[in-house]
C-alpha positions as CSV (number, residue, x, y, z in Angstrom):
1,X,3.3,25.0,14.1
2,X,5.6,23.1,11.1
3,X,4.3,23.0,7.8
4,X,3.2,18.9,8.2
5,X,1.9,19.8,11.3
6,X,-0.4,22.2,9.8
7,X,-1.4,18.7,7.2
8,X,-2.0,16.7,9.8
9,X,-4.9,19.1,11.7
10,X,-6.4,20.0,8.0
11,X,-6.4,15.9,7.0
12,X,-6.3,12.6,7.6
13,X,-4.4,9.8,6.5
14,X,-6.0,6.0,5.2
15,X,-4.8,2.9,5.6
16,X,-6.2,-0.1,3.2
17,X,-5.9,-3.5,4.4
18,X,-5.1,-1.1,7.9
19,X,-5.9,-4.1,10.2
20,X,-3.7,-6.8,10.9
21,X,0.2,-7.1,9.5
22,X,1.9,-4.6,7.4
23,X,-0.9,-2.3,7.5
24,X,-1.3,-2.3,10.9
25,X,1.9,-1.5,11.7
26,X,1.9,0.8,8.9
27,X,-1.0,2.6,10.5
28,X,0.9,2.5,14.3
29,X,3.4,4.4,12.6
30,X,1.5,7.1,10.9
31,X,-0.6,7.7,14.3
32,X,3.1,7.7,16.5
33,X,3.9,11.0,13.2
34,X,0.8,12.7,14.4
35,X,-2.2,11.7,12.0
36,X,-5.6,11.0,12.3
37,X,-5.4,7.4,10.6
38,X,-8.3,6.0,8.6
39,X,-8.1,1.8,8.8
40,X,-9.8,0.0,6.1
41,X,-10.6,-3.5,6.6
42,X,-13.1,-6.4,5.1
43,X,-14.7,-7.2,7.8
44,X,-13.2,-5.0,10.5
45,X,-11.8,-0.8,10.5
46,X,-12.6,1.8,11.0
47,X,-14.4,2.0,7.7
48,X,-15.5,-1.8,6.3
49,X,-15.3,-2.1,2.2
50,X,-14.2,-5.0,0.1
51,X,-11.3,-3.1,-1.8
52,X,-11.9,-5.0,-4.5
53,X,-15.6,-3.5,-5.5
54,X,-15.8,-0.2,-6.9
55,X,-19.3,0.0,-4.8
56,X,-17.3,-0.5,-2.2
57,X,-14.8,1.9,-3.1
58,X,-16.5,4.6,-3.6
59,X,-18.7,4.1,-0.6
60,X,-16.0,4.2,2.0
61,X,-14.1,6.9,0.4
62,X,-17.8,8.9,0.5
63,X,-18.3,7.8,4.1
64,X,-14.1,8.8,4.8
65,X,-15.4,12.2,3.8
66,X,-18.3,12.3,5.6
67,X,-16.9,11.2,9.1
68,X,-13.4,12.4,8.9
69,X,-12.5,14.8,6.0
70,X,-9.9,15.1,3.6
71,X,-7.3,12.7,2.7
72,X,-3.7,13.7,2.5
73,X,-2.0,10.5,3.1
74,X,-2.6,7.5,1.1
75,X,-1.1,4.1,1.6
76,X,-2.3,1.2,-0.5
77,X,-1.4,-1.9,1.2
78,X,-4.8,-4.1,0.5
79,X,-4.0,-7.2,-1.3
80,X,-5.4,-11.1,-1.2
81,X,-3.2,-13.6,-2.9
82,X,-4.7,-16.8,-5.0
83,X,-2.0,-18.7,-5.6
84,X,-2.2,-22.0,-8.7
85,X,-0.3,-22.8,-11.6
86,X,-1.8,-20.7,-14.9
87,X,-3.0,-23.4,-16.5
88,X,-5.3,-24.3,-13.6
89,X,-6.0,-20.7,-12.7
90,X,-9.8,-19.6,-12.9
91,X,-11.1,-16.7,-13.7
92,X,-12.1,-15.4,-10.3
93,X,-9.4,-16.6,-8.8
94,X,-7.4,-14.3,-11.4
95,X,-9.9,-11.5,-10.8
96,X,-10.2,-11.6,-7.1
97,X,-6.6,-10.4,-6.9
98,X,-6.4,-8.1,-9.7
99,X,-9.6,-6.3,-8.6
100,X,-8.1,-5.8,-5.1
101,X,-4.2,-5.6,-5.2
102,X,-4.4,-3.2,-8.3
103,X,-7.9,-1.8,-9.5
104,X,-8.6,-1.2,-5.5
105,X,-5.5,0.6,-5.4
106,X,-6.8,3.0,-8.5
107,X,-10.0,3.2,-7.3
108,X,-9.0,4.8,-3.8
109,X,-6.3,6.8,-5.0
110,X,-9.1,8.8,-7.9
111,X,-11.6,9.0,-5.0
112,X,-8.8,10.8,-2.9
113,X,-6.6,12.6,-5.1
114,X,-8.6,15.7,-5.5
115,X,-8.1,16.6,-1.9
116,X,-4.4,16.6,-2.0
117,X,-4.5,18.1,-5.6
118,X,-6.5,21.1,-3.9
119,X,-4.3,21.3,-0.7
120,X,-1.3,21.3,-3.3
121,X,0.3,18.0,-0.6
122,X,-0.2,14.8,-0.5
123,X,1.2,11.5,-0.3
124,X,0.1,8.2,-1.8
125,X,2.4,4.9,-1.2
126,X,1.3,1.5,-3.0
127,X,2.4,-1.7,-1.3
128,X,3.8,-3.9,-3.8
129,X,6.2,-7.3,-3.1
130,X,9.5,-8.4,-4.2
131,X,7.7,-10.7,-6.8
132,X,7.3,-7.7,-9.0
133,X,10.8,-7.7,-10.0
134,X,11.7,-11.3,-9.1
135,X,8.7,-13.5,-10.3
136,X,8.4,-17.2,-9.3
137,X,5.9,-19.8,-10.4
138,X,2.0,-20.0,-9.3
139,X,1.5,-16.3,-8.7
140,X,0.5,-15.3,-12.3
141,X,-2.1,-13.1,-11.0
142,X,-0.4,-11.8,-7.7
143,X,2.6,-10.7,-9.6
144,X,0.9,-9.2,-12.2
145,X,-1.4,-7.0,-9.9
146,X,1.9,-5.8,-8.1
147,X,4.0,-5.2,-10.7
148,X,0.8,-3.3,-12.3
149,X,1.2,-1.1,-8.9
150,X,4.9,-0.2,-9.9
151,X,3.3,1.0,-13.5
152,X,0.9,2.9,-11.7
153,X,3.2,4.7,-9.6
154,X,5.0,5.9,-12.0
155,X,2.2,7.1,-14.3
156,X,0.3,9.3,-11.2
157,X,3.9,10.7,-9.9
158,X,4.0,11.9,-13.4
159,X,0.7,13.4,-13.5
160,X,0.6,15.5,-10.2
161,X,3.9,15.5,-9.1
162,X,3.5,19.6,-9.7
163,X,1.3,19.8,-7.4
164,X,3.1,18.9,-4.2
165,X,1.7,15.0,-4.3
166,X,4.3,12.5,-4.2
167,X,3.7,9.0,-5.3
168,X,6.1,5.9,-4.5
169,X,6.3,2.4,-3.6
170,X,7.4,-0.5,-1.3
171,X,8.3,-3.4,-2.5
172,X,8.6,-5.8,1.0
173,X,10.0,-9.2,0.8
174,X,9.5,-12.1,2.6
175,X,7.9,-10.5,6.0
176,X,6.1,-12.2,9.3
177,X,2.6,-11.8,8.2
178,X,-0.5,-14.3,8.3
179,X,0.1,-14.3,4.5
180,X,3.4,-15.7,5.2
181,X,2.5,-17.8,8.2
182,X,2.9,-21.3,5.9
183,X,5.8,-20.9,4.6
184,X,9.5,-22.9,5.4
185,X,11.3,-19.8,7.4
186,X,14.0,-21.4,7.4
187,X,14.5,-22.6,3.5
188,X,13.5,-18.6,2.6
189,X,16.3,-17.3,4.8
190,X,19.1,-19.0,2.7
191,X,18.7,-16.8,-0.2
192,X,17.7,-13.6,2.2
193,X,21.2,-11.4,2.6
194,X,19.8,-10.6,5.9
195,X,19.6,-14.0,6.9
196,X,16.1,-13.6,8.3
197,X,12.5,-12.8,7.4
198,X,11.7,-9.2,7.7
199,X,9.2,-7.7,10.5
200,X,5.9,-5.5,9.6
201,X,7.3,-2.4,11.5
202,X,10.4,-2.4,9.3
203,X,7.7,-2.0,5.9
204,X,6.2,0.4,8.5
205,X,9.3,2.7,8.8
206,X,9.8,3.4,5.0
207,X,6.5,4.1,4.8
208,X,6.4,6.7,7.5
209,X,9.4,8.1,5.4
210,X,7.8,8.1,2.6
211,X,5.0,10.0,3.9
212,X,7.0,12.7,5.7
213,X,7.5,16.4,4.9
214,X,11.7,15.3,4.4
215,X,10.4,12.5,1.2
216,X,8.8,15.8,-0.5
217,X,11.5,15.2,-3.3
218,X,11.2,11.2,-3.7
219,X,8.8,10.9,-6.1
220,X,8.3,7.6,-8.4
221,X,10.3,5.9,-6.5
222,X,10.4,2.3,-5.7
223,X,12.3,1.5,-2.6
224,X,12.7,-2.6,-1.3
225,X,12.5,-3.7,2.1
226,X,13.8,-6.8,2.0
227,X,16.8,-7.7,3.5
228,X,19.0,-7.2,0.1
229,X,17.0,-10.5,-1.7
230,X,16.5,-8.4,-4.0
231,X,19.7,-6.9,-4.6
C-alpha cells in the first residue's frame, strides 16, 4: 500500500461550499484519488453549516469528527459574493462575505489542523479568484476576503510546513459557475488569453494536484487557473 494510500484509509478529506460548481467538481476529483470526501453545504452536504458562523464552524468540524474521523485534506472553496459600489456598501453586506470567504476559511482550517499536525501530513488549499491580484470596481469586500486568503496561506505554510502540512492556493478566473451565470461571456473572453471561460473540473485538477503525495514540496504557493488573464 503507497504512502497516500495509507492517508486516505487513516482520513478523510472536506470539501466547503462541496455542493454545486467548483466544489463539486473539486470533491469528484478528490473521491476519483481515493478519499472519503466530506461536502459542506448551506443547506445541502453531507454536513450542513453556514461557513460563515463560528457556531457553525465548530459544530460541523465536531460532527466531521464524530461521523467520519480525522481530516487530512482541506480545501476551502466556500465563498458568497455581495457585490455594490463602497460608498453604498452596508455593513452586512461587507460582513457576510468576510465572515464566509475568509474567517470561514480560518475557522475550519484551526478546527482541522491538529489532525494533520499529529499525523505529520496534510493538505489544506484556499480557493481564492483572480480579483485578488487584479481588483475591479464593486467588490470591495469580495476582493478583500480573497486576497486575505492569499495572506493566510502564506502565514500557516509558514507555521507547519515542518510538519508535513502543505498550504496553497488557487486563484480561478472567470469559470462556468452559477456565480458567473449573469455575466456577458462573450465581452469576458476578449481579455481571456484562452479565449474562453474556464470549466469547474479544470479548478478541480490543480486542486487534486495540490493535494497529492507528488505537491509534498509546493508549499505557499499560489497557482492561477485562468486561461493566462492573469498573466
Amino acid at each position: 500500500m503507497s504512502a497516500l494510500a495509507e492517508k486516505q484509509e487513516a482520513g478523510v478529506a472536506v470539501v466547503t461550499g462541496g455542493t454545486r460548481g467548483i466544489g463539486a467538481a473539486i470533491a469528484d476529483a478528490l473521491r476519483a484519488d481515493g478519499w472519503t470526501v466530506v461536502t459542506i453545504g448551506r443547506t445541502s452536504g453531507d454536513v450542513q453549516a453556514d461557513v460563515g458562523s463560528p457556531e457553525d464552524v465548530a459544530r460541523a468540524v465536531e460532527e466531521i469528527h464524530e461521523k467520519f474521523g480525522k481530516v487530512l485534506v482541506l480545501v476551502n472553496n466556500a465563498g458568497i459574493t455581495r457585490d455594490g459600489l463602497a460608498l453604498r456598501m452596508t455593513d452586512s453586506d461587507w460582513g457576510d462575505v468576510v465572515d464566509t470567504n475568509l474567517s470561514g476559511a480560518f475557522g475550519f482550517t484551526r478546527g482541522v489542523m491538529g489532525d494533520m499536525l499529529r499525523a505529520r501530513w496534510g493538505r489544506i488549499v484556499n480557493v481564492s479568484s483572480i480579483v485578488a491580484t487584479r481588483a475591479q470596481a464593486g467588490q470591495a469586500n469580495y476582493i478583500a476576503s480573497k486576497a486575505g486568503l492569499l495572506g493566510l496561506t502564506g502565514a500557516l505554510a509558514k507555521e507547519i510546513g515542518k510538519r508535513g502540512v502543505t498550504v496553497n492556493a488557487i486563484t480561478p478566473g472567470f469559470i462556468e459557475t452559477d456565480m458567473t451565470a449573469e455575466l456577458d461571456t462573450d465581452k469576458l473572453v476578449e481579455f481571456i488569453p484562452a479565449g474562453r471561460v474556464g470549466k469547474p473540473e479544470e479548478v478541480a485538477a490543480a486542486v487534486r494536484f495540490l493535494c497529492s503525495a507528488e505537491a509534498g514540496y509546493i508549499n505557499g504557493a499560489t497557482l492561477s487557473v485562468d486561461g493566462g488573464m492573469g498573466a
